[in-house]
C-alpha positions as a printed NumPy array, in Angstrom:
array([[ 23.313, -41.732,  13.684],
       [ 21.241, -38.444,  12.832],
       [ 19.926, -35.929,  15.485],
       [ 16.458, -36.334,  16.209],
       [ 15.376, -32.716,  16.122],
       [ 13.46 , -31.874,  19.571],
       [  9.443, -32.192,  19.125],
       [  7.312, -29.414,  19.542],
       [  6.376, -28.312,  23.173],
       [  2.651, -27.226,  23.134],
       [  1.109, -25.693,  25.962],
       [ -2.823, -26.838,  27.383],
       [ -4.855, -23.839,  27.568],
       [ -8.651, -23.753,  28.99 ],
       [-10.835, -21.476,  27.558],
       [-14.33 , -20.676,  28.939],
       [-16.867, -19.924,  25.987],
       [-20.633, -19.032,  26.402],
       [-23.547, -20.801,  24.323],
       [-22.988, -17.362,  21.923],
       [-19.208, -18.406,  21.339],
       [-19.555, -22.185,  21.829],
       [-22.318, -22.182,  18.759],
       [-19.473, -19.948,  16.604],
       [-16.683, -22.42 ,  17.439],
       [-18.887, -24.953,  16.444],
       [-20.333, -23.576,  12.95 ],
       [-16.623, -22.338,  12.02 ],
       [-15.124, -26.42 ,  12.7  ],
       [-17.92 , -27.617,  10.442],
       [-17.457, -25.331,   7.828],
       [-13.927, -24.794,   7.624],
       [-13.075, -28.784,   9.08 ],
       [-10.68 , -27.356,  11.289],
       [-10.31 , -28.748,  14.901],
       [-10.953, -26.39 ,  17.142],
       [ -7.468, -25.792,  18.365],
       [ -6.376, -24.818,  15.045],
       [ -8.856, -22.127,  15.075],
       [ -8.148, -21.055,  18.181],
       [ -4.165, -20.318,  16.512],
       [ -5.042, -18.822,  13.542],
       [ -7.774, -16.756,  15.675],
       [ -5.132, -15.365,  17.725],
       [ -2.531, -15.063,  15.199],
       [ -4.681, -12.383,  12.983],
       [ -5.572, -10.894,  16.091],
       [ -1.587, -10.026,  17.377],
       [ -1.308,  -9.396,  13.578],
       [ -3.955,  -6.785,  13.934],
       [ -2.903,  -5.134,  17.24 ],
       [  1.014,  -5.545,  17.203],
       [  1.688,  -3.827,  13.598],
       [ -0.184,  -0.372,  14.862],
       [ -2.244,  -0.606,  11.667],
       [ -6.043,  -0.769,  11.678],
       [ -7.953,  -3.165,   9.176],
       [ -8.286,  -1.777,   6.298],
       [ -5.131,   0.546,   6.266],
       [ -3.507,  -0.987,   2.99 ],
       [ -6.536,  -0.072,   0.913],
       [ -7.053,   3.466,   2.721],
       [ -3.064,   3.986,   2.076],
       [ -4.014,   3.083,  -1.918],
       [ -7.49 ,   5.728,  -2.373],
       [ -5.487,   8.165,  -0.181],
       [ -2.112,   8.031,  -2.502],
       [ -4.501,   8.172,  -5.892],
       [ -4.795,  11.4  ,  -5.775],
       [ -1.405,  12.085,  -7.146],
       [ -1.107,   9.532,  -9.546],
       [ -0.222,  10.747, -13.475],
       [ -2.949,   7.933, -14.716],
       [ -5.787,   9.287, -16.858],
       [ -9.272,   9.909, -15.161],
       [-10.501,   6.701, -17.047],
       [ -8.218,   4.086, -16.17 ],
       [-10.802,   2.059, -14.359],
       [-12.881,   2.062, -17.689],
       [-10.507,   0.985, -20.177],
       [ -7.937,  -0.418, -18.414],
       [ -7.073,  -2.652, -21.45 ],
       [ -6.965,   0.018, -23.364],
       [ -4.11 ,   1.806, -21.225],
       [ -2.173,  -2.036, -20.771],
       [ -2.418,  -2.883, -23.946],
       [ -2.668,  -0.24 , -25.884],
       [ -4.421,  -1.668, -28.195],
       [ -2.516,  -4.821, -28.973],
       [ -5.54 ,  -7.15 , -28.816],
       [ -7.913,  -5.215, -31.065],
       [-10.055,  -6.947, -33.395],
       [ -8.528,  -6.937, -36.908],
       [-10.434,  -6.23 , -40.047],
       [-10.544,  -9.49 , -41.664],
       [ -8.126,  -9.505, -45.32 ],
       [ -9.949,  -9.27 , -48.423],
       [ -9.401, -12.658, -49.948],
       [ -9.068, -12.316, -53.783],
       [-11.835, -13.824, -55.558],
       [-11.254, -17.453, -57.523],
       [-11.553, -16.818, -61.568]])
């Protein structure tokens, strides 16, 4: 006979929201259709995720602008991005001459 693996051991937890918070959990269950415990997880997942890596929001992008400055790309890249990726490639093609029927 297989080994049942051991179910999941969940612990009650009592929160105590004001109207303010109670009307949030409320508009956030009927637009996402999670139940309210689930929110309650993923709430306090992003927030350990925010205060146990020692970076602030927003730190990837700041990390990005800051490192630009460096960067070898041209001061256009934004613009013709396509351009610089493709160079090229995908440009319209004059159209062959076809010869003319006699």
């Amino acid at each position: 006979m297989a080994k049942r693996e051991p179910k999941r051991v969940r612990e009650q937890v009592v929160v105590y929201l004001d109207a303010r918070d109670r009307a949030l959990l409320e508009e956030l269950t009927r637009t996402t259709g999670l139940a309210k415990t689930e929110l309650f997880r993923r709430g306090l997942r992003r927030l350990a995720d925010d205060a146990l890596t020692g970076k602030a929001p927003g730190y990837s992008l700041r990390q990005l602008v800051t490192s630009a400055h460096d960067d070898d790309f041209p001061p256009d890249v934004a613009k013709r991005a396509d351009d610089y990726l493709y160079r090229q490639k995908y440009e319209r093609r004059k159209p062959k001459k076809r010869a003319r029927p006699r």
